[in-house]
C-alpha positions, 0 to 999 in steps of 0.5 A, a space after each residue: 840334526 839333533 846334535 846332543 843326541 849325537 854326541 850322547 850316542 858317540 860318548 857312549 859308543 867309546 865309554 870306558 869298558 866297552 867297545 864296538 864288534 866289527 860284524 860287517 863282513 859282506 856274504 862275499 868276505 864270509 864265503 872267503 872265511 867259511 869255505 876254508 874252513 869247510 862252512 858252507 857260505 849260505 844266508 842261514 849259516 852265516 845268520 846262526 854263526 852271527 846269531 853266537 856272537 851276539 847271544 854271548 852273554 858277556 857281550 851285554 857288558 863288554 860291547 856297546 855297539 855292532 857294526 852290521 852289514 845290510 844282510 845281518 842287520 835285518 836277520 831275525 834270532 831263532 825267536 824272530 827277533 831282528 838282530 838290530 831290536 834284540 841288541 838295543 834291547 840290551 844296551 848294544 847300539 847297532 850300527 850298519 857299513 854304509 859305503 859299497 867298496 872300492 873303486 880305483 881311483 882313475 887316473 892314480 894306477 895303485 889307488 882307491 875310492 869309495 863308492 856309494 854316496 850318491 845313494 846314501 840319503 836314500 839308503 840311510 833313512 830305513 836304517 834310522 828308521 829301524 833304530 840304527 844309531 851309527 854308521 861306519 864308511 871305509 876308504 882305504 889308503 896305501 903306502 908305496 913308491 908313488 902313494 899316497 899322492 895328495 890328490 886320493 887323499 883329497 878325494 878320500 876325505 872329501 867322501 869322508 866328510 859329505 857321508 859324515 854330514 848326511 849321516 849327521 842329517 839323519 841323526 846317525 852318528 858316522 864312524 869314519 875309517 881312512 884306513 892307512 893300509 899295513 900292507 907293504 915295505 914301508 918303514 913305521 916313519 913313512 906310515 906316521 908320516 902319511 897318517 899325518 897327511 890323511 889327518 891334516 886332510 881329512 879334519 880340514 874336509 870335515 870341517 869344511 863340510 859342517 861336520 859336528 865333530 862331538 857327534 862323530 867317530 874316528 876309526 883309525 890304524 896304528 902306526 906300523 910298519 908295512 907287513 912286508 917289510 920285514 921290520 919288527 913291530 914293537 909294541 912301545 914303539 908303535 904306541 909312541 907314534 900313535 899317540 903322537 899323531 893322534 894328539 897331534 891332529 885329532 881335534 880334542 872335541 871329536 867324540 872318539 876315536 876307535 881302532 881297527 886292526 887292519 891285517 895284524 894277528 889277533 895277539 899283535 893287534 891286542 898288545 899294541 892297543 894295550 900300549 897305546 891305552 898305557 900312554 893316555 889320559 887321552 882327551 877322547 874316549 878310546 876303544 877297539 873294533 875289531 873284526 877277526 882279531 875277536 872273531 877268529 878263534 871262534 869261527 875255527 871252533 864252531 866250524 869243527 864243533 857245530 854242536 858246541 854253541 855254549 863252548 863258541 860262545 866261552 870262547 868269544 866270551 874270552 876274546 872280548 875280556 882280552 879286548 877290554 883289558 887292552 882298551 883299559 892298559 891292563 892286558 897281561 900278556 899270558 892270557 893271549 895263549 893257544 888259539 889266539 895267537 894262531 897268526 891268523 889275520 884281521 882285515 
């Protein structure tokens, strides 16, 4: 384990600035997002609608990292350059989704875990190979009557902690997602409540499995309340008791922390990142990975205008601008207009 070249990789993957595309939607998830919208879900036309996201000029400034799935990973561009070699070529670190989905969690009716670690030494070492320089891995945790219990939040963390660590083995640095999900009636207290409990767990996990923690990501939500309840989301409010968890719990040496925007609109997903900026300095690095809350906007306007690669790309070009006024404090709330603020969902 090379652990100063992982601390480099991470510091840079959360630089000021930047932040990370979530593109690692599987050929299933983009036929749900596709066909809607009258896309046909094939291996080429997903492969030229990545193609405009990643061509994007602005993107060379505005990300450091992709967050790829197997199939887009190893796609080539029209010029036959593979995705992955043409975005290190210009300084965009690529990443690639390791975990295989969820799973119930036998014997916790309503819970989740994560399955692919039995094979994930193997599976990681020809994205090493190829140049990837992180990972992500996802496991999901929800908020209802009898959830969470303490027994899924143990089993969540400790797949957490073991993939980290065979990440680390291969010089790859793991960007763990604990997902407290959005959905549901529970009140902004409950899910600070449960995000304390996944945090306590999982740095205990992470430990105790000799994770470097200056070579490794938190992917985190926000402090919300649940999408069902009817409760308003205030942008101060939820700022408030992120930080609060976060620099409760978060160890101060992690190399940084990345958010997602987990079923909240695109506009409620940027204004409640910009609050939670306004209230640093922070002792981590702290950026966006988003997936639709970038994306959206832009699959809608190729998807009525495929000829329009210049004006798909403007359009990404304007959502990453936002992202990275968000992630800097600085977001001013005209700008998130039209399109944007269509209430479409990032998931």
């Amino acid at each position: 384990m090379n652990t100063t070249e992982l601390e480099t990789t991470a510091r840079y993957l959360v630089q000021s600035g930047r932040g990370i595309l979530a593109a690692d939607e599987s050929g299933a998830t983009c036929t749900k997002r596709f066909e809607p919208l009258g896309i046909e879900s094939t291996e080429e036309n997903r492969r030229v609608y990545r193609q405009i996201l990643l061509t994007t000029p602005s993107a060379k400034e505005s990300l450091s990292g992709v967050i790829f799935f197997d199939e887009t990973f190893w796609q080539k561009s029209d010029e036959g350059k593979p995705f992955h070699q043409m975005l290190a070529e210009a300084g965009i670190l690529p990443g690639i989704k390791v975990d295989e989905g969820l799973v119930d969690l036998p014997g916790f009716p309503g819970e989740k875990i994560s399955k692919g670690l039995d094979t994930l030494p193997e599976r990681i070492a020809p994205y090493a190979k190829a140049g990837a320089k992180f990972a992500k891995w996802r496991s999901v945790i929800t908020i209802a009557e009898n959830t969470p219990t303490d027994e899924a939040i143990a089993a969540n963390a400790f797949v957490l902690a073991r993939y980290a660590r065979i990440c680390q083995e291969n010089d790859i640095v793991p960007i763990v997602e604990p997902e407290v999900l959005f959905d549901g009636i529970h009140t902004i207290a409950q899910c600070e409540e449960v995000m304390v409990r996944v945090y306590q767990e999982l740095f205990a996990a992470l430990a105790s499995y000799r994770v470097y923690l200056p070579g490794a990501i938190l992917k985190t939500s926000m402090v919300l309340p649940g999408k069902e309840s009817g409760l308003p989301v205030d942008p101060d409010d939820v700022a408030t008791r992120t930080v609060r968890v976060l620099h409760g719990y978060v160890p101060k040496e992690l190399g940084g922390v990345v958010f997602l925007s987990g079923g909240q609109t695109p506009s409620q997903a940027f204004l409640n990142l910009n609050a939670i900026a306004q209230k640093g300095p922070h002792p981590w690095g702290l950026t966006f990975s988003y997936s639709r809350g970038l994306q959206d906007p832009v699959l809608k306007h190729w998807a009525a205008h495929r000829d329009d690669i210049s004006g798909s790309k403007e359009i990404f070009a304007h959502q990453l601008a936002i992202a990275v006024d968000a992630t800097k404090g600085t977001l001013a709330a005209e700008s998130l207009g039209g399109d944007f603020v269509s209430g479409s969902q990032d998931l």
